[in-house]
C-alpha positions as CSV (number, residue, x, y, z in Angstrom):
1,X,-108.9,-50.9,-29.7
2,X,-108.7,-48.3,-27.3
3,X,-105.6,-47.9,-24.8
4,X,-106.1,-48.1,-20.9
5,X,-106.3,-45.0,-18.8
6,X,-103.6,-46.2,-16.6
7,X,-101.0,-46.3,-19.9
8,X,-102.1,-43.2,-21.6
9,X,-101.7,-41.5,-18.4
10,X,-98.2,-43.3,-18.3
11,X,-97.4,-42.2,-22.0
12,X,-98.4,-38.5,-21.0
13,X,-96.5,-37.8,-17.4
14,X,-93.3,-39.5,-20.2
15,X,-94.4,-36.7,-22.8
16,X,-94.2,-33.9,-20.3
17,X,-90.8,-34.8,-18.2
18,X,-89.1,-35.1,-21.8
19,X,-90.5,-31.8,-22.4
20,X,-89.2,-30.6,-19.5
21,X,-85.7,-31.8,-19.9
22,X,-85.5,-31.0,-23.1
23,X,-86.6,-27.2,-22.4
24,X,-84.3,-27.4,-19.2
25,X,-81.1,-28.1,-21.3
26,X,-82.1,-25.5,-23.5
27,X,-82.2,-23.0,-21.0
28,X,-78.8,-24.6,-19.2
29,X,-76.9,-24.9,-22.7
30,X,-73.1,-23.0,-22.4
31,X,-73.5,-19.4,-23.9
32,X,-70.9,-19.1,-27.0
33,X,-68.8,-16.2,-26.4
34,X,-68.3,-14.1,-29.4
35,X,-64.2,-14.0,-29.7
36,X,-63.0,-10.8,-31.0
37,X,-59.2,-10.6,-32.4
38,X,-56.8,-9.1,-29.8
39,X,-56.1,-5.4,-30.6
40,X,-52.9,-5.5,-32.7
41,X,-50.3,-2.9,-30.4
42,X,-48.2,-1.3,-33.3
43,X,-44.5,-2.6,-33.5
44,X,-42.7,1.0,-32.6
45,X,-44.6,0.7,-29.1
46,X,-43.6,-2.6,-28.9
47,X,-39.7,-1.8,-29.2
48,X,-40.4,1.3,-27.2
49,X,-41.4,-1.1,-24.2
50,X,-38.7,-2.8,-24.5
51,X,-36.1,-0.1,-24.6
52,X,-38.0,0.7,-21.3
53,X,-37.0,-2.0,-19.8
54,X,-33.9,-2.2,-21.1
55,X,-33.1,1.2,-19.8
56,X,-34.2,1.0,-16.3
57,X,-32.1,-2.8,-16.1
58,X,-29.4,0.0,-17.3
59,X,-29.8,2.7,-15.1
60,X,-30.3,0.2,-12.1
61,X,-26.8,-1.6,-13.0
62,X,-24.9,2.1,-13.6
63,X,-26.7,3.2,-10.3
64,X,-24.8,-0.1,-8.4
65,X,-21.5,0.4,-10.4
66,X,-21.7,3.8,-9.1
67,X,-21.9,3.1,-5.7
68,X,-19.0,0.2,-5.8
69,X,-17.1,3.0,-7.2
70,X,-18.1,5.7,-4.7
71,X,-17.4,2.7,-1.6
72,X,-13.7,2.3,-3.4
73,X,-13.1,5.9,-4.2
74,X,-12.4,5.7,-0.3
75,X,-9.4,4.3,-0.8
76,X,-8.0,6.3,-3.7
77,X,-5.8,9.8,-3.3
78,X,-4.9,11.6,-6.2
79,X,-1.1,13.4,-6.6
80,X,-1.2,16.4,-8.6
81,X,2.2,16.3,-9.5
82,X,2.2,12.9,-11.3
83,X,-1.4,13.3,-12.5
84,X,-2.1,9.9,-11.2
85,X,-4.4,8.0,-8.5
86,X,-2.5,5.9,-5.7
87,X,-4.5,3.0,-3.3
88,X,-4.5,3.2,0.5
89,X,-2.9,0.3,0.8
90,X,-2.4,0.1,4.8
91,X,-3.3,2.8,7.9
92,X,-0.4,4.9,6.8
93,X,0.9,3.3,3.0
94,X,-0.2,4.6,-0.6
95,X,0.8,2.1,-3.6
96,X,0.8,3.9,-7.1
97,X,2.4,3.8,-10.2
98,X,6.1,5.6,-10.7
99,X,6.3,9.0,-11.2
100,X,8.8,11.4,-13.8
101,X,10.9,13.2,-11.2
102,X,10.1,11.8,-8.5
103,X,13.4,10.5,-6.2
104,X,14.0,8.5,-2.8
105,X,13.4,10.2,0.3
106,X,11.5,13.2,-1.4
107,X,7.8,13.8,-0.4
108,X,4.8,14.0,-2.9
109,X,1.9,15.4,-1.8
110,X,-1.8,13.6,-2.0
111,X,-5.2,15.0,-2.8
112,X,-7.5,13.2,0.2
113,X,-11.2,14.2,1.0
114,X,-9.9,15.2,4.0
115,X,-7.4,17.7,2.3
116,X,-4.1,17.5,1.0
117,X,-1.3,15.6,2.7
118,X,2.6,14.9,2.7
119,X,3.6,11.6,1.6
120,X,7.4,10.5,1.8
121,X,9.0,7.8,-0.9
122,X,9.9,4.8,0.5
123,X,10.1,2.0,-2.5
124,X,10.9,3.3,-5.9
125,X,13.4,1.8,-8.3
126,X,14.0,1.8,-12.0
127,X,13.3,-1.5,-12.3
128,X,9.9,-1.7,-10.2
129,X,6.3,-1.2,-11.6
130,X,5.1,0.4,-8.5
131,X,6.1,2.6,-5.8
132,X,5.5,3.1,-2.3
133,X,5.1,6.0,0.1
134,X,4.4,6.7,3.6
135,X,2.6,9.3,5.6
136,X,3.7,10.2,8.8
137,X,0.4,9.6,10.2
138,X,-3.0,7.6,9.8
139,X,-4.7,8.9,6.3
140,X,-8.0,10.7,7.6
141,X,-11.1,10.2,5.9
142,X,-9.4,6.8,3.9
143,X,-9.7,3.4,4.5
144,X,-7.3,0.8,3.2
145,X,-8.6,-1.3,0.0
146,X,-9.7,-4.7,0.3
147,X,-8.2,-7.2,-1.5
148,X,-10.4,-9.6,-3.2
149,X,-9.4,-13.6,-2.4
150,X,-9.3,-14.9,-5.7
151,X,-10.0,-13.9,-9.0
152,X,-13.6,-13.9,-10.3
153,X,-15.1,-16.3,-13.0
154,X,-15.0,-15.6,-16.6
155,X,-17.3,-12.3,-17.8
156,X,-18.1,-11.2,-14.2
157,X,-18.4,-8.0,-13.8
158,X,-15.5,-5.2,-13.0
159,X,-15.3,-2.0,-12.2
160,X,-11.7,0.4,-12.7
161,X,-11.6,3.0,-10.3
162,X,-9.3,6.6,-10.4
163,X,-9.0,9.6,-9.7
164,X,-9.4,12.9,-12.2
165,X,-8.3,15.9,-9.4
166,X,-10.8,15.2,-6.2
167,X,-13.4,14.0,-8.3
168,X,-13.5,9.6,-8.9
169,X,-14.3,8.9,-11.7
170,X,-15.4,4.9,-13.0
171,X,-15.3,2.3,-15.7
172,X,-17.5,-1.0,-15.8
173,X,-16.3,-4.0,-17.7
174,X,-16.2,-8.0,-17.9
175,X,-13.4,-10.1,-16.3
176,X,-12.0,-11.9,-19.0
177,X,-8.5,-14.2,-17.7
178,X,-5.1,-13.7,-15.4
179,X,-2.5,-14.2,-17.2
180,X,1.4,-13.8,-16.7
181,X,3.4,-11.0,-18.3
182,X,6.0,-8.8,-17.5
183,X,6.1,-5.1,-16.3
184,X,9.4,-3.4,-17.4
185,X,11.8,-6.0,-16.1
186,X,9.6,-7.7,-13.3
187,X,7.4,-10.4,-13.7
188,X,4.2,-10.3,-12.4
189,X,0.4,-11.8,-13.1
190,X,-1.8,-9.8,-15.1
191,X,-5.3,-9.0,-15.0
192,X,-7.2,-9.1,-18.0
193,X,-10.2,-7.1,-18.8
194,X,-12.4,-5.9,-21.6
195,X,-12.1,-2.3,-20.4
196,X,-9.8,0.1,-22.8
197,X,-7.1,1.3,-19.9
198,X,-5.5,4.5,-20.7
199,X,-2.6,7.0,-18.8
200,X,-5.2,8.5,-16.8
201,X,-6.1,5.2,-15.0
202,X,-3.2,4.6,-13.5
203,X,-2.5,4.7,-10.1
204,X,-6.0,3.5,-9.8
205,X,-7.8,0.2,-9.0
206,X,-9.9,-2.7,-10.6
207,X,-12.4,-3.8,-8.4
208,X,-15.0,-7.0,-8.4
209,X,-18.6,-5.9,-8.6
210,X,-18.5,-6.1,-4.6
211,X,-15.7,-3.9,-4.5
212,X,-12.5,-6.3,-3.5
213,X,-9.6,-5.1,-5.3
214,X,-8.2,-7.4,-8.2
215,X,-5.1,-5.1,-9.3
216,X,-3.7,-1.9,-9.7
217,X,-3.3,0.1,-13.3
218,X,0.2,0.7,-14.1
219,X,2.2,1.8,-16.6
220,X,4.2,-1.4,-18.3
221,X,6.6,0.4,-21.0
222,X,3.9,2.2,-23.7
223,X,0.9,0.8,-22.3
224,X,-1.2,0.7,-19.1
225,X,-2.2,-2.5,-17.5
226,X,-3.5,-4.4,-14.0
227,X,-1.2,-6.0,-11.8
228,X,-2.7,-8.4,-9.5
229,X,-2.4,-7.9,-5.6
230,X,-0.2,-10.6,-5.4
231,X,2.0,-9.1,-7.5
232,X,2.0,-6.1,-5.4
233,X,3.1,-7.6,-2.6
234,X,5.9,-9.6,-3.8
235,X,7.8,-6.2,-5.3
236,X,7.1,-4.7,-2.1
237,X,8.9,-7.6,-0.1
238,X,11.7,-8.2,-2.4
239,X,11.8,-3.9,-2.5
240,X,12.7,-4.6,1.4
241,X,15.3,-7.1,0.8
242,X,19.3,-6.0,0.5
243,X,19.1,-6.7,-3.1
244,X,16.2,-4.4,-3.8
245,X,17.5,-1.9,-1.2
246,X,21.0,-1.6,-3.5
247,X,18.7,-1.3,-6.7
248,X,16.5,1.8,-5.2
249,X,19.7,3.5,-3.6
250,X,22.4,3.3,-6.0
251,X,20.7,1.4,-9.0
252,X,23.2,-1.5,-8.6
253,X,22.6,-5.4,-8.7
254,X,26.1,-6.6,-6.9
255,X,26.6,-10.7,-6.2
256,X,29.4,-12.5,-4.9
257,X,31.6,-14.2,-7.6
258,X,30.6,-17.5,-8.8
259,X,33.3,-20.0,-9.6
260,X,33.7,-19.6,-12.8
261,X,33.7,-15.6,-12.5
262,X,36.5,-16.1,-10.1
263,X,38.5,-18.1,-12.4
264,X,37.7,-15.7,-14.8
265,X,38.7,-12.6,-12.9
266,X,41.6,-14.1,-10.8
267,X,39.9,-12.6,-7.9
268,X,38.8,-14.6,-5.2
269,X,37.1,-11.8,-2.9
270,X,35.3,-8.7,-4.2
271,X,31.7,-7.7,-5.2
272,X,31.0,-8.3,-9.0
273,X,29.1,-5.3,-10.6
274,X,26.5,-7.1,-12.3
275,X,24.0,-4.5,-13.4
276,X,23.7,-1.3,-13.6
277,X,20.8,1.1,-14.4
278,X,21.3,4.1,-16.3
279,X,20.8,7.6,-14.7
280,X,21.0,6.2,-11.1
281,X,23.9,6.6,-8.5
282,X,26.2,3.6,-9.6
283,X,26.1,4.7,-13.1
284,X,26.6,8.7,-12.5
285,X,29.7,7.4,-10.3
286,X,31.0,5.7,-13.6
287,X,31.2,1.8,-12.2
288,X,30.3,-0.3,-15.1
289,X,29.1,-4.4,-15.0
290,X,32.4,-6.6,-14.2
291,X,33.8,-4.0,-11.7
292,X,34.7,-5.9,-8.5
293,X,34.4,-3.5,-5.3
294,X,35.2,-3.5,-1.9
295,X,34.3,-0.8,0.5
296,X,36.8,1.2,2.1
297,X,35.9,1.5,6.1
298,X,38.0,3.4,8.1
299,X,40.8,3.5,5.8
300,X,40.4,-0.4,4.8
301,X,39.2,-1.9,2.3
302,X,36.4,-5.0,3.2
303,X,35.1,-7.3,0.6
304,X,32.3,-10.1,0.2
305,X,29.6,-9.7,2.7
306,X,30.9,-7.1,4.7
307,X,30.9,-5.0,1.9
308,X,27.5,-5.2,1.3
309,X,26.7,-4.8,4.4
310,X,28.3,-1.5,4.9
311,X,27.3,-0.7,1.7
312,X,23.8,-0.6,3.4
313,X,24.5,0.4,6.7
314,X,26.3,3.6,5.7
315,X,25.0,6.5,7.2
316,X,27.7,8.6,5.4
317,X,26.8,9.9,2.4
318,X,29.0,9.6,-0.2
319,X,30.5,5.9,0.7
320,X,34.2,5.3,-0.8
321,X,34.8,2.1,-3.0
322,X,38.4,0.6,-4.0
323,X,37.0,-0.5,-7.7
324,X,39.2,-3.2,-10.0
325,X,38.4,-3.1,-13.6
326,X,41.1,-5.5,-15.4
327,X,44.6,-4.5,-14.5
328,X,43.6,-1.2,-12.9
329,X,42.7,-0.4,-9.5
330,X,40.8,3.1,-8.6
331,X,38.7,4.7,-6.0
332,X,35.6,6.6,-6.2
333,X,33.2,8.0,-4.4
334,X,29.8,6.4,-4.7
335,X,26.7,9.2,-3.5
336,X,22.9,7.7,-3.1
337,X,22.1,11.8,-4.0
338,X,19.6,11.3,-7.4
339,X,21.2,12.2,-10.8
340,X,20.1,15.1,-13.4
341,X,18.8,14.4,-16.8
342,X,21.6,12.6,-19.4
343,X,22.2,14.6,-22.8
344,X,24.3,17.7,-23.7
345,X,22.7,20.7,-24.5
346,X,23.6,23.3,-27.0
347,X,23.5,27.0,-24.9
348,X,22.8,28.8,-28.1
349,X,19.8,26.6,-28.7
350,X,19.2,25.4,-25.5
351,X,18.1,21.7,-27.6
352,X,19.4,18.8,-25.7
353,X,20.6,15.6,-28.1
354,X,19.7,12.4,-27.6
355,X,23.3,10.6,-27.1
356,X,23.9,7.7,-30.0
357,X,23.0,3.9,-28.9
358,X,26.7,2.5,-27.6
359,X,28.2,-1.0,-29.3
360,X,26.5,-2.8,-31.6
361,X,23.1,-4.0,-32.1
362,X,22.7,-7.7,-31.4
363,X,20.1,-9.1,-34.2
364,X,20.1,-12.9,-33.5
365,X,21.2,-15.3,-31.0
366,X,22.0,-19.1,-32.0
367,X,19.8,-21.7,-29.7
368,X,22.0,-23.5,-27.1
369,X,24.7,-21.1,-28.4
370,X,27.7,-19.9,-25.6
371,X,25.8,-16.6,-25.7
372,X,22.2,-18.3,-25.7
373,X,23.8,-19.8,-22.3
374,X,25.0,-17.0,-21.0
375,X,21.7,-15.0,-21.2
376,X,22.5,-12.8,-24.3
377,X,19.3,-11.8,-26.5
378,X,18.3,-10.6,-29.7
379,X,17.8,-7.1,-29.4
380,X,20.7,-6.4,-26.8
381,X,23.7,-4.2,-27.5
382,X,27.4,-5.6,-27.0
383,X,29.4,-2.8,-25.1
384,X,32.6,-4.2,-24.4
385,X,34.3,-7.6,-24.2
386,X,36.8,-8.1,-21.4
387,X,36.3,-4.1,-20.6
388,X,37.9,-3.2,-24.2
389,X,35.3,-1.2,-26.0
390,X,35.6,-2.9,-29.7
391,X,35.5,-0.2,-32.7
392,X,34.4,-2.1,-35.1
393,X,32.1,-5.4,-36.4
394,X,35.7,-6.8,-37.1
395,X,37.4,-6.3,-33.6
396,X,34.5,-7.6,-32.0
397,X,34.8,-11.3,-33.8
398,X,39.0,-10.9,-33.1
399,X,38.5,-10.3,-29.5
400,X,35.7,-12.8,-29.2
401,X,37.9,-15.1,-31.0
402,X,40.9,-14.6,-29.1
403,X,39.2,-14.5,-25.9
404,X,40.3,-17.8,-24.5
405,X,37.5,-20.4,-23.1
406,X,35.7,-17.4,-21.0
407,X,34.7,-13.7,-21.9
408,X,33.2,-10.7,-20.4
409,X,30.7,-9.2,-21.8
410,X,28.9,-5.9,-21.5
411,X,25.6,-5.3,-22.8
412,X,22.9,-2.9,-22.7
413,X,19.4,-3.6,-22.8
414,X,16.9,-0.7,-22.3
415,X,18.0,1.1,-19.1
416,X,20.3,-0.9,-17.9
417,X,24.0,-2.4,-18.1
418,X,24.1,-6.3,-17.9
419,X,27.4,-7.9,-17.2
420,X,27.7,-12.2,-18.5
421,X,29.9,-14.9,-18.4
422,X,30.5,-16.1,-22.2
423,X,32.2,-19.7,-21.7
424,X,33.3,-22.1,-24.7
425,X,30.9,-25.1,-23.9
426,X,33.9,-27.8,-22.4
């Protein structure tokens, strides 16, 4: 049976659009792109890239630390004589580190960009990290450093800044803590760094990364290290105080006698001698720690806080003290003039001898002993007891023992003379 035209027609006009989408996808059908392996870039250009990159995030950091260092190099001088940087530290102040040689009221002069200048001394003591000097007028060309407000976090960055002639010359390094230490004698905060300070850094500054100053290099007995700004300014105020002021002029730490001193001494009036400092004034003029002084104005002799205060009023030069030591009474003449070097020198050689260590060598002191009290440490050297000079390990026990509930006692320790108190506990 045949089909109708109408349906075959249908069938066909079917036929053709299937055609027509089937050869429509065809032609539409996503071209496969033929994927080729990436080109393999050999490993010594790949490490040479990176050392590229590494080297210009180098060269852009050393090109930054170089200019916080040339911005703080404008607060640095350099004196030739102590071959050391100092820090503008006000319109007319430099703040270094101490100088051999150098003495109160002498000048030093300073290497500045705008030439050299004349600086005079005006805090320097055997007992202070720092010193101080003063121009005469504003420092051209310098301005004075800026301090930084606190202390940075953990592994920022720092930068040490000096001076080698007129040249500055730079150090970067990480922050690592502040800690406390002490410089010589005086207690200060440290600043603690991963850079390797040396000699030739003194003088100079550590800076943050922005250029505020954290510290100042000093020496502290064999090695150098950074003093915080705080601890700048707190030897500079107590340098100004009448107990500093005696320590720089005559190298003297006097106090008025506590009760038990006075008991001790029979002396109700006087100036104890509690320290003295080798090589200075006091010690050239021969007092020694348990002298009790007055001064002697205009024939008479004044005690207690008059003393001192002609002590450092006196424009006369040298000033006379009435000194007791024991049972005998003397007078000298006490000169703020700087000492020469200690030693005696053989003129045929022209060698000069160290002098032997006075007393005896102090190797351990009991806890919560009468000398652990009195301040005594290991390491000190007994000089006298009661102002008798003991000759031997067996006079010192016998006049120790003998001594009665209180004793005098001399010691040295490093530079200096130390007068205590040794009482029987009651």
């Amino acid at each position: 049976m045949t089909a109708p035209p109408s349906r075959t027609r249908y069938v066909t006009i079917l036929t053709f659009a299937s055609t027509l989408i089937l050869v429509g996808g065809w032609l539409m059908r996503p071209r496969v792109v033929p994927r080729h392996p990436a080109p393999i870039v050999p490993e010594t250009e790949l490490e040479q890239l990176a050392r590229r990159r590494e080297r210009r995030s180098l060269d852009a950091m050393a090109q930054y630390f170089a200019e916080t260092a040339g911005e703080a190099a404008a607060s640095l001088v350099f004196f030739p004589a102590g071959q050391r940087s100092g820090l503008v530290w006000g319109d007319r102040q430099i703040v270094s580190s101490p100088m051999a040689g150098a003495a109160a009221g002498t000048s030093l002069v300073a290497a500045t960009p705008a030439g050299e200048t004349s600086l005079g001394l005006t805090v320097l003591g055997p007992h202070l990290p720092i010193v101080a000097l003063e121009s005469t007028g504003p420092l051209a060309g310098l301005s004075p450093v800026r301090p930084a407000e606190a202390a940075p976090d953990a592994g920022a960055w720092v930068v040490a800044v000096w001076r080698v002639g007129a040249e500055p010359a730079f150090m970067a390094g990480t922050f690592l803590q502040s800690a406390t230490a002490t410089c010589g004698v005086t207690p200060v905060v440290e600043v603690v760094s991963s850079l390797a300070l040396t000699a030739a850094m003194t003088g100079g500054g550590l800076f943050t990364a922005d250029g505020d100053l954290l510290g100042m290099m000093v020496s502290c007995g064999e090695r150098t290290a950074v003093i915080d700004v705080a601890s700048i300014r707190r030897v500079l105020s107590a340098a100004r105080s009448a107990d500093g002021r005696l320590l720089q002029r005559y190298g003297l730490r006097l106090t008025a006698l506590s009760a038990a001193e006075a008991q001790h001494f029979a002396e109700e009036t006087g100036l104890l001698v509690r320290e003295v400092w080798l090589g200075t004034a006091g010690s050239l003029a021969g007092l020694r720690p348990g002298d009790l002084l007055s001064v002697v104005v205009d024939g008479a002799a004044v005690a207690g806080e008059a003393a001192l205060a002609a002590l450092m009023a006196a424009n006369a030069d040298p000033v006379t003290l009435s000194v007791r030591r024991g049972s005998t009474r003397s007078t000298i003449a006490l000169s703020a003039a700087p000492g020469g070097a200690t030693g005696a020198a053989s003129p045929a050689s022209g060698v000069v001898f160290e002098q032997a260590a006075p007393g005896y060598g102090i190797a351990v002191v009991q806890p919560d002993s009468a000398a652990d009290r009195a301040g005594v440490r290991a390491g000190d050297r007994l000089v006298s007891i009661n102002q008798l000079q003991p000759r031997s390990v067996d006079q010192v026990r016998r006049l120790l023992d003998g001594a009665g509930p209180s004793a005098w006692l001399e010691i040295q320790r490093g530079e200096r003379r130390l007068g205590v108190l040794l009482e029987a506990r009651p």
